[in-house]
C-alpha positions in Angstrom: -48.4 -16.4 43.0 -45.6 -15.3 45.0 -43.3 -18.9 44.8 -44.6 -18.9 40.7 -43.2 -15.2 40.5 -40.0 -15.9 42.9 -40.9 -13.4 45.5 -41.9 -15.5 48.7 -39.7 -15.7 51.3 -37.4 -18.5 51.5 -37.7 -20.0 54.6 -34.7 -20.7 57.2 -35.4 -24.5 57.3 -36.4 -27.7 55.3 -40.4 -27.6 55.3 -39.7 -31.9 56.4 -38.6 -30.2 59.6 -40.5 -27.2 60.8 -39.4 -25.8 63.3 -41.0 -26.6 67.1 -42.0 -29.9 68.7 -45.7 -29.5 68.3 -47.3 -33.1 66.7 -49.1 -30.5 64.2 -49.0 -26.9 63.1 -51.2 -25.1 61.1 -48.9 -22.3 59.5 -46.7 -25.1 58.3 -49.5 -27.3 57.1 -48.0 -29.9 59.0 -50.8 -32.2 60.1 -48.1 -34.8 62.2 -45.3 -35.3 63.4 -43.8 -37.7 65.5 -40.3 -39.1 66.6 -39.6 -40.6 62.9 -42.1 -39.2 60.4 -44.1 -35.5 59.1 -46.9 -35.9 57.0 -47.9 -32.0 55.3 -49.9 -30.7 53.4 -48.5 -29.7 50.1 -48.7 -26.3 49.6 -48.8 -26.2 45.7 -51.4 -29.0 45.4 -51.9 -31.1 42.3 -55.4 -31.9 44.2 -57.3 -31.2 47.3 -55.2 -32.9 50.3 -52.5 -33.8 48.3 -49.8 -35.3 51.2 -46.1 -34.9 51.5 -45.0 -38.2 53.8 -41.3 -37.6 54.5 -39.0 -39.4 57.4 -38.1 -36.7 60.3 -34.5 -37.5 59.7 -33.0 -35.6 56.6 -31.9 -38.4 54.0 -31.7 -38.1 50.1 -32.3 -41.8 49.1 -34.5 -44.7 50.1 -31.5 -46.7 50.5 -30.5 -44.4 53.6 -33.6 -45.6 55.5 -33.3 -47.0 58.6 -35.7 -50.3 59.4 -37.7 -48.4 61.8 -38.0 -45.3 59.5 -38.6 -47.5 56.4 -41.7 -49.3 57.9 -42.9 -46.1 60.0 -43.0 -44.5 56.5 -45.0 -46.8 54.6 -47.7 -47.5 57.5 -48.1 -43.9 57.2 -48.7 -44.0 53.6 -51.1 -46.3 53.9 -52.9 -44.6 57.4 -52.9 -41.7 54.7 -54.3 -43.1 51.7 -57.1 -44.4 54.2 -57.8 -40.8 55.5 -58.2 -39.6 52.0 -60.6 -42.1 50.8 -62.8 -41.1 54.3 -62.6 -37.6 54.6 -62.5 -36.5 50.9 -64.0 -39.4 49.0 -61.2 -40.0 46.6 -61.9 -42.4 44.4 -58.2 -43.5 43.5 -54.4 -42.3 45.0 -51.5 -41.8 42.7 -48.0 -42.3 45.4 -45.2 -41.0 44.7 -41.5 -40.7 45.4 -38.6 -39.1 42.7 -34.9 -39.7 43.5 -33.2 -37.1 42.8 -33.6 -33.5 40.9 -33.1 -35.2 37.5 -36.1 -37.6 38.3 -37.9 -35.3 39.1 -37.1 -34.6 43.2 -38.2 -30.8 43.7 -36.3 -31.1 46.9 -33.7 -33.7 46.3 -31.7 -33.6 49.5 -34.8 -34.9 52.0 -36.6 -38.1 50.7 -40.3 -37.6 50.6 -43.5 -39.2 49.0 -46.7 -37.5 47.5 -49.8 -39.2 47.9 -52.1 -37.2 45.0 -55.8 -38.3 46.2 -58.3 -38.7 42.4 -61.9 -38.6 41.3 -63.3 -39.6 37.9 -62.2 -36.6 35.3 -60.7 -34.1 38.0 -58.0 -33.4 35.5 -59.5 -31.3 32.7 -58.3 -30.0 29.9 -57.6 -26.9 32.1 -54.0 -28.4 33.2 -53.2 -29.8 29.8 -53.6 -26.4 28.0 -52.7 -23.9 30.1 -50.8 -25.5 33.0 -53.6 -24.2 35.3 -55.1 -26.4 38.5 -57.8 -25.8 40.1 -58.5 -26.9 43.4 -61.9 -27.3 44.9 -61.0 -26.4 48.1 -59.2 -24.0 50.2 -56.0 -25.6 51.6 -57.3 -24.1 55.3 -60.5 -26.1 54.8 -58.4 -29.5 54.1 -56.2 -28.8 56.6 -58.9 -29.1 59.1 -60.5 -31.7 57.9 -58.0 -33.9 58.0 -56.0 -32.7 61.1 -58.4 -35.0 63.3 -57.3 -37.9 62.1 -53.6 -37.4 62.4 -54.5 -36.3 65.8 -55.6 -39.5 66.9 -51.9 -40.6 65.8 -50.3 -38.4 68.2 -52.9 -39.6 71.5 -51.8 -43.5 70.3 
């Protein structure tokens, strides 16, 4: 409630680059980190373990990618998608990556992805009618169930 009602604290840094060096941290639902990706947890889900996938480096546009970063970014997308049909079951993955804040970019100035794990009818008439989600489970809970398998990233 506090980001809907614009009283959380704004934070001193991008959430694609949490501060520390740690591979994962829990209070900013960052589940990996290496030399050139992050993978988080969303923290205003659309669904359960709903991903944000950025590159480490702070770029606006695909087209800034470097090789490296470009191919490190879409073997993590699909290591994610992976993880989500394991751990959580989901039945289908929607991916996906706005350019800039008129299409849609939240935060336009670092390039990111969501990967949005889906079930059969987990979007009722709840979201259409009253722009209400509900999650099944506590972002905590997801957080640790998934954090294993982004662990056994880092020990590669």
């Amino acid at each position: 409630m506090e980001h809907v009602n614009g009283s959380a604290a704004r934070s001193d840094f991008c959430i694609f680059e949490p501060p520390g060096k740690e591979c994962s941290a829990r209070e900013h639902l960052l589940l990996f980190r290496d030399r050139l990706v992050v993978v988080l947890l969303n923290r205003f889900p659309y669904a359960n373990g709903h991903l944000l996938i950025a590159p480490r480096r702070h770029v606006a546009d695909i087209t800034e990618l470097q090789h490296e970063e470009h191919r490190a970014l879409m073997e993590l997308l699909s290591y994610s998608c992976s993880v989500l049909r394991r751990r959580i079951k989901a039945e289908g993955i929607n991916i996906g990556l706005n350019l800039g804040a008129c299409a849609g970019a939240g935060i336009a100035d670092h390039l990111h992805f969501h990967v949005v794990p889906r079930w059969s009818g987990d979007h009722n008439f709840m979201t259409v009618l009253a722009d209400i989600r509900i999650i099944p489970q506590h972002i905590e809970e997801s957080f640790d169930m998934l954090l294993p398998d982004f662990q056994h990233l880092s020990s590669q």
